[in-house]
MDTraj code that builds the backbone (N, CA, C; nanometers):
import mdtraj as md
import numpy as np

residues = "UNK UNK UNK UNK UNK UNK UNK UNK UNK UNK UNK UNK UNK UNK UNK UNK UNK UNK UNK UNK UNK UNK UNK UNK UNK UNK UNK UNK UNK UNK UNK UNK UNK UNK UNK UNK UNK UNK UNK UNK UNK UNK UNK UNK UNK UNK UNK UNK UNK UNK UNK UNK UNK UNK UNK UNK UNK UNK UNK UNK UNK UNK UNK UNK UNK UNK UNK".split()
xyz = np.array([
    [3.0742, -1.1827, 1.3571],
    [3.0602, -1.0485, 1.3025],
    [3.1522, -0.9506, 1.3751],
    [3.2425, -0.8580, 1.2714],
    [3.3112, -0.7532, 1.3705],
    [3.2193, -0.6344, 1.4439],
    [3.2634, -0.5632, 1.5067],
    [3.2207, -0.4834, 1.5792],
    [3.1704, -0.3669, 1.5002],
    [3.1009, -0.2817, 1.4871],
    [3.0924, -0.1789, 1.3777],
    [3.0432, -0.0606, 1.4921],
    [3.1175, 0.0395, 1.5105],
    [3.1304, 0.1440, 1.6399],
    [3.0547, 0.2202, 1.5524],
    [3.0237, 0.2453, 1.4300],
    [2.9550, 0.3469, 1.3674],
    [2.8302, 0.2932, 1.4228],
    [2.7875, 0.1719, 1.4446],
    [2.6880, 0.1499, 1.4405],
    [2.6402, 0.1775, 1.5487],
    [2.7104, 0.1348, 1.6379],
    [2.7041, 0.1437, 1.8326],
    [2.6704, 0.2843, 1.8526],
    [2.7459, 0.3547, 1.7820],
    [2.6878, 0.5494, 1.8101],
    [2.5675, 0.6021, 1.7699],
    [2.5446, 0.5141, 1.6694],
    [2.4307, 0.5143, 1.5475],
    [2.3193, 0.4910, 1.6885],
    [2.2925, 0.3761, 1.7048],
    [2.2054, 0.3380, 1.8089],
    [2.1981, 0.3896, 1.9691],
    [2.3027, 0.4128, 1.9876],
    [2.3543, 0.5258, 2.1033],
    [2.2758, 0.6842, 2.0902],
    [2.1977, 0.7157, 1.9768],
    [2.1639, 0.7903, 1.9286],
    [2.0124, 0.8217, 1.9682],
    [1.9437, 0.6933, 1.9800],
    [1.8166, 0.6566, 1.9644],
    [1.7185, 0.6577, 1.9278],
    [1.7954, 0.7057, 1.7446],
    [1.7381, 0.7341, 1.6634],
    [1.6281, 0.6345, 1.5995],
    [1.6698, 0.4759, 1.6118],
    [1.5919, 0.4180, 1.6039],
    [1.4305, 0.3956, 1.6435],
    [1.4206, 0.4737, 1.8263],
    [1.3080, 0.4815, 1.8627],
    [1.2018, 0.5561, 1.8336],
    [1.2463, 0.6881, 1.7433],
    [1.1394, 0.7601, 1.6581],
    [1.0738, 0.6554, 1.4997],
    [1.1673, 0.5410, 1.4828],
    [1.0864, 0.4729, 1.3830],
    [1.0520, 0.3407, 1.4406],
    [1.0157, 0.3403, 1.5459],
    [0.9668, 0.2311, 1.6348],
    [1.0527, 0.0977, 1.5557],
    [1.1800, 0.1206, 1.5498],
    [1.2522, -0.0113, 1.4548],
    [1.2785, -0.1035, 1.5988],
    [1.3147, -0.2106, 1.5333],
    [1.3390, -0.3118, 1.6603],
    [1.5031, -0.3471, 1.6476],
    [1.5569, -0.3704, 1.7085],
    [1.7256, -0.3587, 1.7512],
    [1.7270, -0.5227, 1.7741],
    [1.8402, -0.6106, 1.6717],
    [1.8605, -0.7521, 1.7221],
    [2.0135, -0.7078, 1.7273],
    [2.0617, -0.8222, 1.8610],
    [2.2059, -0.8286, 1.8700],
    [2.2346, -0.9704, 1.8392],
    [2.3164, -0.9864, 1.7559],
    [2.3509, -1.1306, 1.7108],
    [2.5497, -1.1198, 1.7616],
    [2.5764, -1.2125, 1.8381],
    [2.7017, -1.2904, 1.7933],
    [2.7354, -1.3359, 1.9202],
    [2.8675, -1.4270, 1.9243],
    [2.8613, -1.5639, 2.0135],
    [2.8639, -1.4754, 2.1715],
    [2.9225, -1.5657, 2.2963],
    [2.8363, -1.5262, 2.4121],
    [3.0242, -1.4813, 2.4220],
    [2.9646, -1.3849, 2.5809],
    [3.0611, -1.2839, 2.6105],
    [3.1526, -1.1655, 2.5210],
    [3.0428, -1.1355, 2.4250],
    [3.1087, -1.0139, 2.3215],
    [2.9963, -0.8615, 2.3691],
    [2.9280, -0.8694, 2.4801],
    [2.8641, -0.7654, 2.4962],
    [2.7378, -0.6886, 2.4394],
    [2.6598, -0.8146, 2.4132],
    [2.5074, -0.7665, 2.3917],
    [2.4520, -0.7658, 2.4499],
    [2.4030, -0.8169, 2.5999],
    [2.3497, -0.8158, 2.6900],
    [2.3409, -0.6974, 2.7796],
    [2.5433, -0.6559, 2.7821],
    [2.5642, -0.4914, 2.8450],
    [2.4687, -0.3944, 2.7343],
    [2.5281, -0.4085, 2.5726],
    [2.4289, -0.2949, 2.4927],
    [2.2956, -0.2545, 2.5098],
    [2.2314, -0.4012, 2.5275],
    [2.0711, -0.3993, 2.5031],
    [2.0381, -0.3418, 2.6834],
    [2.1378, -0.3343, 2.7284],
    [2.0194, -0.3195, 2.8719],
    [2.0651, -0.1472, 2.8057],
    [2.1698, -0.0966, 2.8123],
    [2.2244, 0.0067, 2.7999],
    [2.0960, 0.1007, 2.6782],
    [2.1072, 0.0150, 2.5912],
    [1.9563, 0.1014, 2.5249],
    [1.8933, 0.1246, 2.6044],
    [1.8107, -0.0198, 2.6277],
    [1.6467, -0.0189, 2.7011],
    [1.6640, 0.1101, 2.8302],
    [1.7920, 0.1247, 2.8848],
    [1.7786, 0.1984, 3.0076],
    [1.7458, 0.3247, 2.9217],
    [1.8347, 0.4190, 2.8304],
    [1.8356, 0.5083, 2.7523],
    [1.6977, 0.5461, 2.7486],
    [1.6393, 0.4253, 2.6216],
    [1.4850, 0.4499, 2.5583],
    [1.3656, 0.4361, 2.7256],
    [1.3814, 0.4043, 2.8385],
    [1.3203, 0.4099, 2.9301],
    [1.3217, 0.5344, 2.9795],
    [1.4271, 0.6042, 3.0118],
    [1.4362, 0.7564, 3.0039],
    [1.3855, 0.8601, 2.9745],
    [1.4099, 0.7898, 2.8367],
    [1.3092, 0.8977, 2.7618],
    [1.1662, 0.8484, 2.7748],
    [1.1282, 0.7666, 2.7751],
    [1.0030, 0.7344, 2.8105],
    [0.9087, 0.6837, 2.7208],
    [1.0107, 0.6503, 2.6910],
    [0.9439, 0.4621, 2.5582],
    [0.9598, 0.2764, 2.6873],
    [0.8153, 0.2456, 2.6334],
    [0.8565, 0.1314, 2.7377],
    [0.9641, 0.0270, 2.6651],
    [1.0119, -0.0314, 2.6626],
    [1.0619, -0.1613, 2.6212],
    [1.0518, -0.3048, 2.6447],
    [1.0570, -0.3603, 2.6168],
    [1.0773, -0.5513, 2.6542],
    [1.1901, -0.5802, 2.6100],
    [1.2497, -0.6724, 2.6890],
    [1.3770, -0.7266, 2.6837],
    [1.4054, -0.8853, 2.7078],
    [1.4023, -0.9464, 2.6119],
    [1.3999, -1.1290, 2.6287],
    [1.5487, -1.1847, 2.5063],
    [1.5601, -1.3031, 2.5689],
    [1.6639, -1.3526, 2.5234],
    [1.5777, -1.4037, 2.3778],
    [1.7256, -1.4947, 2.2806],
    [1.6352, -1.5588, 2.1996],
    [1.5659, -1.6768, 2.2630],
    [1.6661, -1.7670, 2.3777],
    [1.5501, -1.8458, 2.4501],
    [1.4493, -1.7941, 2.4709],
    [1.3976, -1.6919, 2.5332],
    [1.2021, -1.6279, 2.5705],
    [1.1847, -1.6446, 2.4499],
    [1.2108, -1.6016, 2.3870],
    [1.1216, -1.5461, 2.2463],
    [1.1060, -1.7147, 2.2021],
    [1.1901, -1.7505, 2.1691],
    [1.0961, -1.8959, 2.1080],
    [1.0392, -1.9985, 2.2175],
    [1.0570, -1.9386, 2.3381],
    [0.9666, -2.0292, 2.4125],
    [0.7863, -1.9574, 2.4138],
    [0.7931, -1.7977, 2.3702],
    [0.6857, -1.7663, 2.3427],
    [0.6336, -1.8236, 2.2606],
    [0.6817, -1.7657, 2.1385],
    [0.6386, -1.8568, 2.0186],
    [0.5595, -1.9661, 2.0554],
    [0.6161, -2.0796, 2.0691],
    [0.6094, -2.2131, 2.1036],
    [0.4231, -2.2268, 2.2151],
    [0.4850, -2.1780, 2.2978],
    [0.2911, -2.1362, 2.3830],
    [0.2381, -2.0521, 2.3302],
    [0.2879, -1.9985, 2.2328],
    [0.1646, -1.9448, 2.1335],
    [0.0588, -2.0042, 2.0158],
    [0.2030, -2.1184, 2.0254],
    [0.1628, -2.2062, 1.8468],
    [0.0412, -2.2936, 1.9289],
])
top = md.Topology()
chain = top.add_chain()
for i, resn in enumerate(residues, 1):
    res = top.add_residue(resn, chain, resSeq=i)
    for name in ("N", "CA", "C"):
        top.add_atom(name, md.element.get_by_symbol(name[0]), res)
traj = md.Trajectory(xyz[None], top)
């Protein structure tokens, strides 16, 4: 997927956190989702929304001890 900077400002915005939406970063490794998502979570922590932050490994290892 290309990069879409409208979008990056869009979310830079944190406009998302008034509709409690959830933010996925998809695409291959070393393209900078890891820098974004902390870069939110720090943002939305700020302001003083909590967050969680897990890879897709956590998440389906939750899953998984959940099932």
């Amino acid at each position: 997927p290309a990069l879409n900077r409208d979008m990056i400002a869009h979310l830079g915005t944190g406009a998302f956190l008034a509709k409690a939406s959830n933010v996925v970063l998809l695409g291959p490794p070393g393209t900078g989702k890891t820098h974004l998502a902390i870069g939110l979570a720090v943002k939305a922590a700020q302001a003083g929304h909590r967050i969680a932050f897990a890879t897709a490994v956590d998440w389906v290892a939750r899953l998984k001890a959940a099932h």
